[in-house]
C-alpha positions in Angstrom: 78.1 56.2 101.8 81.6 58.3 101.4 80.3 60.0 104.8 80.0 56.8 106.8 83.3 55.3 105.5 85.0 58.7 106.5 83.7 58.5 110.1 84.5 54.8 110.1 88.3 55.9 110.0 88.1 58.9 112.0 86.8 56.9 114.5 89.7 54.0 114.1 92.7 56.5 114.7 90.8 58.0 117.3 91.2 54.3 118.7 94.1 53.7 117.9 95.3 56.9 119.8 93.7 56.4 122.6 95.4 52.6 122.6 98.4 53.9 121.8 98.4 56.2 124.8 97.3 54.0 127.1 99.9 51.6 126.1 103.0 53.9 126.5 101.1 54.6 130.3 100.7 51.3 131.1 104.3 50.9 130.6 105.9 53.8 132.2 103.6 52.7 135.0 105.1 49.3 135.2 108.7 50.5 134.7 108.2 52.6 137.9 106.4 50.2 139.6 109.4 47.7 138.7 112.3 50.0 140.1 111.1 51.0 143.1 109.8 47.3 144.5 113.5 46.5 143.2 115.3 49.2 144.9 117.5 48.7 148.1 115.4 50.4 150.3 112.1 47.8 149.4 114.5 44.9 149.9 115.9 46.2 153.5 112.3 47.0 154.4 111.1 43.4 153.2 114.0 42.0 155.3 113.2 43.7 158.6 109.5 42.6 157.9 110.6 39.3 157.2 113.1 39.1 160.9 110.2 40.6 162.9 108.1 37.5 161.7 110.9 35.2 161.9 112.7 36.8 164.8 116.4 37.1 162.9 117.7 40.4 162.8 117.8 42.0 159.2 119.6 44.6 158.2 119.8 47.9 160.3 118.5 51.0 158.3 120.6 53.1 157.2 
């Protein structure tokens, strides 16, 4: 029985790793992903999408 209880928790911080891991990834991920679509080179490119659909002039890259 001491065996099986052993492997239980073995297997729980192997779990808890692997969430913990994934977690820290899935927020570095969405940190990146958060300061580059809010950069001033997405917004500039999103305006002169936006004035070829609307035909207004956007800003003029740099």
């Amino acid at each position: 029985m001491a065996d099986l209880e052993e492997r239980a928790v073995r297997r729980d911080r192997r779990f808890l790793v692997r969430l913990i891991v994934l977690l820290a990834l899935g927020i570095a991920v969405g940190l990146f992903l958060a300061s580059k679509l809010t950069s001033p080179e997405t917004a500039d490119c999103a305006a002169r999408g936006f004035g070829t659909v609307t035909e207004t002039p956007g800003p003029q890259p740099r």
